[in-house]
N, C-alpha and C positions, 0 to 999 in steps of 0.2 A: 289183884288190885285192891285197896282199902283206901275208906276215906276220912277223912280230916273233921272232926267235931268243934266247935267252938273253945275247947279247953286247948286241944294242939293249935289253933289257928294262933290265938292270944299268946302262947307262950313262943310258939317258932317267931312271932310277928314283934315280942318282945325281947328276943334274944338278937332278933336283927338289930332295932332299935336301941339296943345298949351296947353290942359291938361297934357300933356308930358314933358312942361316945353320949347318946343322951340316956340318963337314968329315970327310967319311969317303974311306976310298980306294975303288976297283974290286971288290979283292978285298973287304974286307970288307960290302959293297953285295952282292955275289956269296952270302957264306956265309947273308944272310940271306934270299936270292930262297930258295937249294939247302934253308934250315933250314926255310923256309915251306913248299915242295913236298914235301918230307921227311913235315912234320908231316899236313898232306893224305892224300899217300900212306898213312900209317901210319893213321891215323884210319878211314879207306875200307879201309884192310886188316881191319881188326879189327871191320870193319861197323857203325861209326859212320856220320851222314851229319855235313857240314861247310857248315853256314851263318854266310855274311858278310853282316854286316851289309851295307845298300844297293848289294851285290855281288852274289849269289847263294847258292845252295845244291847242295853236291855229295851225291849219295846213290849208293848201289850197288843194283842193282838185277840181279835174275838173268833170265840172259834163258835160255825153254824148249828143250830140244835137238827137232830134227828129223831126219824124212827124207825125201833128196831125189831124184829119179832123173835119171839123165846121160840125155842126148840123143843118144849116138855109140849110131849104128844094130849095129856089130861087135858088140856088148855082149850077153851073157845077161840076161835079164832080172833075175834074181840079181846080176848082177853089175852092174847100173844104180842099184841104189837105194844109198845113201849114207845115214850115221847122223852128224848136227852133236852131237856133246852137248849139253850143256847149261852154260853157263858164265857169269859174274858180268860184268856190265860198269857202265864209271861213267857218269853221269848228272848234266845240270847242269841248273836252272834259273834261269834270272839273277831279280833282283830288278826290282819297277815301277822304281824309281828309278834301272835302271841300263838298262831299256827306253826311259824318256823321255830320257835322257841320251844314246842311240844313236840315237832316230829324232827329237830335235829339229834341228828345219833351223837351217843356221847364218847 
């Protein structure tokens, strides 16, 4: 399995888009991948969630801080246990329609 970098996204996403009949260059294919993640990011910042249509849905979701204790025997007991905060992470759910498009056989 390998993944996709922002240079192959731009160019596969550019190549669709002029088979299609419209001519755009690299860069400007680029400001709109950067304006789309932009818009996501910001949306999830302000704790929005972000649903596409037959794509998915981004939400944010907080996840509980813990604590946890080291296993290094040197250690005081006090000084084994560890405190995670508590902190915000993003969350995807994809869409049926983009389930049956990934596991239909080809």
């Amino acid at each position: 399995m390998t993944s996709i970098d922002m240079h192959k996204l731009v160019s596969s996403l550019n190549y669709r888009v002029r088979f299609s009949g419209i001519n755009i260059t690299d860069d400007e294919c680029r400001k709109i991948v950067q304006t789309l993640f932009s818009i996501i990011s910001s949306e999830l910042k302000d704790g929005n969630s972000v649903a596409i249509r037959e794509f998915g849905r981004f939400t944010l979701k907080k996840r509980a801080g813990r604590t946890i204790r080291s296993n290094i025997p040197a250690l005081s007991v006090e000084d084994k246990l560890y405190t995670i905060p508590s902190k915000r992470v993003v969350s995807f759910k994809c869409s049926p329609t983009l389930l049956d498009v990934v596991n239909r056989k080809s």
